[in-house]
N, C-alpha and C positions, 0 to 999 in steps of 0.2 A: 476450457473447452468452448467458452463462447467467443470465443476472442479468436478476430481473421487477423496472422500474421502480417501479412502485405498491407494491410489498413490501420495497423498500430505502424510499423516502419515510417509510414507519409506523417507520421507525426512525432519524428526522433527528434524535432528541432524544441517541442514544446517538453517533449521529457527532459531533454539536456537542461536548458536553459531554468525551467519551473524547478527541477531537482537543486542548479546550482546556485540558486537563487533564493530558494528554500533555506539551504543549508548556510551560506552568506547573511542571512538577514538576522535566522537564529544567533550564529555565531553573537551578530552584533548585537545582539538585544540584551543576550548574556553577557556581554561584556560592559554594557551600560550597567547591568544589575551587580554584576561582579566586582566593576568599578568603586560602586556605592559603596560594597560593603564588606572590601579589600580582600576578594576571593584570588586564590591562582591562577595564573592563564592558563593552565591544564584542566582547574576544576571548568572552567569558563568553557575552552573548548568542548570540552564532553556534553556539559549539559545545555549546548548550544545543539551540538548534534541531536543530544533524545529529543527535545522539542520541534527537531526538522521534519520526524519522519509519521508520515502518516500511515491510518490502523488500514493494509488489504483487506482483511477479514470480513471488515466491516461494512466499504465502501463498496466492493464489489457485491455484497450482496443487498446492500443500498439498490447500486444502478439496475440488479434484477428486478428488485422490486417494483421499480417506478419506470421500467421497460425503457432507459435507460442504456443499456450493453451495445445495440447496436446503431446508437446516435453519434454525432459530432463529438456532440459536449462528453460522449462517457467514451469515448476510444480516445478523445485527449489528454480524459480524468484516470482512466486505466493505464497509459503511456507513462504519466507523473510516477503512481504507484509501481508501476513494473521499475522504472531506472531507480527509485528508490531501492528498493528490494537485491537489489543488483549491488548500490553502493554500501550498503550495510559492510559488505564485504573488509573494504579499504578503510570505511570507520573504527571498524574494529581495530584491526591494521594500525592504521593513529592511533587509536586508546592505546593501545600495548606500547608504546614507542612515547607516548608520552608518559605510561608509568613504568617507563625504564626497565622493564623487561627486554629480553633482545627475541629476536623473531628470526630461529633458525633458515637458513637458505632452502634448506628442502621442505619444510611448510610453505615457502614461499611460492617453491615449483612446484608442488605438489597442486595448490589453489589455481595458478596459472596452468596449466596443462587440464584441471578441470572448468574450467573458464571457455575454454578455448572447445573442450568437445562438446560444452551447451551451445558454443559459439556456432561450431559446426553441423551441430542436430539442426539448429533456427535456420541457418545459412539455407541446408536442403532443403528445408519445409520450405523455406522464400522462393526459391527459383523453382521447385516441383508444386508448390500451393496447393496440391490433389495428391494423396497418396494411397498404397494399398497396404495395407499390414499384413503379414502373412496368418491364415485360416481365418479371414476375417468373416467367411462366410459361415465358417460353423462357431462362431462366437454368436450370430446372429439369431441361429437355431439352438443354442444352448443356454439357460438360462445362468443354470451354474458356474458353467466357464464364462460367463460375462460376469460375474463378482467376482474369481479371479482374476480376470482379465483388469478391468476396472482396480483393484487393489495394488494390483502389481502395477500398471502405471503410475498411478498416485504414490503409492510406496516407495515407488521402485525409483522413478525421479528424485524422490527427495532425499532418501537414502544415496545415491549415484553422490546426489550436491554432498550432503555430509562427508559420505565420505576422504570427499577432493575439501574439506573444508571452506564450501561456500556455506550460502542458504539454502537449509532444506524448502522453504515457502519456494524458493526458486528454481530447484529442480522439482518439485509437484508442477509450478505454474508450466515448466517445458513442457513435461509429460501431457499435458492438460493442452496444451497446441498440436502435439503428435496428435492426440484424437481427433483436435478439429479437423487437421491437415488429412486424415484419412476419412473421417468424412462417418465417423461412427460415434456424433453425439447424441445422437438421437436415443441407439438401444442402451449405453452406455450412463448417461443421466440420467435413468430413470432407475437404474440397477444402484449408482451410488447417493439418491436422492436419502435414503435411509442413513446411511454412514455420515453425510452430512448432516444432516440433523443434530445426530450423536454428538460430532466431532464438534462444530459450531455450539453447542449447547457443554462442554465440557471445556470450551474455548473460555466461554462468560465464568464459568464456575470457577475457573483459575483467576479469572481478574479478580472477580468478589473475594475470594481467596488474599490476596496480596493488600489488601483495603483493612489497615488498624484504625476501626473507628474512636479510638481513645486518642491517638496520633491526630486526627484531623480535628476532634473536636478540641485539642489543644492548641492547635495554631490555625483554626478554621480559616481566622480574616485571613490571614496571611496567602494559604490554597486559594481561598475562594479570589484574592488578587490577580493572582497566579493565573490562575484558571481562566479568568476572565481574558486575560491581556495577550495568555496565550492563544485562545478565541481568536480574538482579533487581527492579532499581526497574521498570523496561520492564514485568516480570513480573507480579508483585504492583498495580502502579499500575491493569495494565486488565483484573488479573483483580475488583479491588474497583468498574471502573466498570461493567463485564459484569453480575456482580451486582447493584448498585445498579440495574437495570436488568431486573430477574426472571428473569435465569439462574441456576442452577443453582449452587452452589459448583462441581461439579465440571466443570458447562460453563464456568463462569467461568476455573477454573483452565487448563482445555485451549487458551482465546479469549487468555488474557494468555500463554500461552507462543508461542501464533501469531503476536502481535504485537510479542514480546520482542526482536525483531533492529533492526538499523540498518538503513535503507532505500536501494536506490538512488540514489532520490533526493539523497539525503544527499551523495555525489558531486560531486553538483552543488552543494550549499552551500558543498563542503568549499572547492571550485575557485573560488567566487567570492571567499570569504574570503581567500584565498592574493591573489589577483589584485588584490583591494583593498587589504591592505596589513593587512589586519585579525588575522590569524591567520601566523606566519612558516614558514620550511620545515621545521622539524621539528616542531611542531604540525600541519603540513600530511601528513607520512610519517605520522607517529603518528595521526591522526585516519581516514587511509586505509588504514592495517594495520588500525585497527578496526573497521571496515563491513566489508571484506572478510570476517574472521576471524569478527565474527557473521552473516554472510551463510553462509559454509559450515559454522558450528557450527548455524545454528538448526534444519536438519533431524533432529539429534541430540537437539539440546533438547527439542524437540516427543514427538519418539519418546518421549525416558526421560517427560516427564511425559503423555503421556497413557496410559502403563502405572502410573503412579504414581495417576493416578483412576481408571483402570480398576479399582485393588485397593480402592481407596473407596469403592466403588459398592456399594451392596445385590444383596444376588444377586437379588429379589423388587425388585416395583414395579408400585403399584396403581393408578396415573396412566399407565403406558406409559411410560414415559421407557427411555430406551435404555441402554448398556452404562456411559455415563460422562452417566447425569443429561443425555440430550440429547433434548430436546425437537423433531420434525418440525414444519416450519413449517405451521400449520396451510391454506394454501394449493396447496400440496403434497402433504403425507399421506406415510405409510411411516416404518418405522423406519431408520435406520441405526448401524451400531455404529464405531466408534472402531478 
């Protein structure tokens, strides 16, 4: 709902490129470790992919936080994660085909034909940018029928995606631009401020959930390796795509620590992999100690580095740019600081 369709589109060059880039580097990383220590190139591909994808969940409610949503740096950080969330799709897709399962034709069109109607809901919101939904004015006078209202889009989106076998994250997120696009986020986020809460806090309890602390304390170095290195490539990889891209070193550097974690999503790769026969069960603990563990470290990471550009910063600045080199999306206006 916070997110101006027309202003994430002006940056489909940094979602392409940051997503395929993302996913290319992992590959290669796992293939240097795979190398080592004479893994399959299918295990290799897979868990090239879980380390591409970074946590929505999270990141987005990062950029609220830090007033972030309607800047440069967070509708090009937002951009990455939406093409992500998208490709999961086609990952999967390869999973299956690399554990030798076949992927009947009509699953195939079934996904394409629901592809194509999210295609076409974003399409109108683009070219109409202003919409009216119909009884939108007695949603406004009714309290109650605004939590239905609000449930069924969020729902109803993401059930729509399931259905056609995409991602549900990705029909909620359409649903969630219909409201911007009609111009009712106002009574609307206030009504599902509660449900989030909920839904966000039963989100952490499933990771904690997935976390065998008997498992990590047996091959702690090894995670905490892991972990680290994952950090950094994640790190470093999309603070130089941010820049190549005309942010800012130190927006760059804030934009690649946002995106430095393992993804929810990832969950779902980890679980297919297992299930095909592609990835065994201790690659399977070991790969889900590590989503976890950068899922609850990345709000640390974030903190130490954007104190880390905050002390890089110029104290002057004759452009306006903000506290860490952060440029207001010029659609918006305002400064914000870090």
């Amino acid at each position: 709902m916070e997110i101006s369709l027309p202003q994430l589109v002006k940056r489909w060059k940094v979602a392409i490129v940051g997503t395929t880039l993302q996913i290319g580097a992992s590959v290669l990383l796992m293939w240097g470790v795979g190398a080592f220590f004479g893994w399959s190139t299918n295990r290799i591909v897979v868990l090239g992919f879980i380390i591409a994808l970074s946590s929505s969940a999270i990141v987005i409610k990062l950029l609220e936080e830090r007033k972030f949503l309607n800047t440069s740096l967070g509708q090009d950080v937002l951009s990455v994660l939406l093409m992500q969330d998208i490709v999961i799709v086609p990952l999967l897709i390869i999973c299956t085909l690399l554990g030798g399962s076949e992927i009947e034709a009509a699953g195939i069109l079934k996904m394409l034909v629901g592809g194509v109607c999210l295609i076409l809901v974003l399409t109108y919101i683009f070219v109409k940018q202003t919409i009216r939904l119909p009884l939108s004015d007695h949603f406004r006078k009714d309290h109650e029928l605004q939590v239905f209202g609000a449930i069924a889009f969020c729902f109803g989106g993401a059930l729509f995606a399931l259905l056609f076998g995409l991602s549900p994250a990705l029909g909620a997120f359409v649903g969630g631009m219909v409201m911007h696009a009609a111009q009712s986020t106002d009574w609307i986020h206030n009504t599902l401020n509660s449900f989030r809460v909920i839904f966000v806090s039963v989100f952490f309890v499933s990771v904690g959930l997935q976390i065998d602390f008997a498992f990590i304390l047996a091959h702690a170095s090894a995670i905490a390796v892991t972990l680290v290195a994952v950090y950094l490539v994640n790190h470093v990889l999309n603070m130089v795509v941010l820049r190549l891209f005309n942010e800012s070193w130190h927006d760059a550097f804030v934009g690649g620590a946002l995106l430095a974690q393992i993804g929810e999503l990832s969950f779902l790769l980890a679980s297919a992999g297992q299930s095909l026969g592609i990835i065994n069960e201790f690659s399977y603990q070991f790969t889900i100690s590590l989503i976890s563990l950068t899922l609850i470290a990345s709000p640390f990471w974030i903190a130490i580095s954007c104190q880390i550009a905050k002390r890089w910063q110029p104290v002057s600045n004759e452009v306006g740019e903000t506290a860490v080199g952060h440029r207001p999306n010029d659609a918006v206006g305002g400064n914000h600081q870090i």
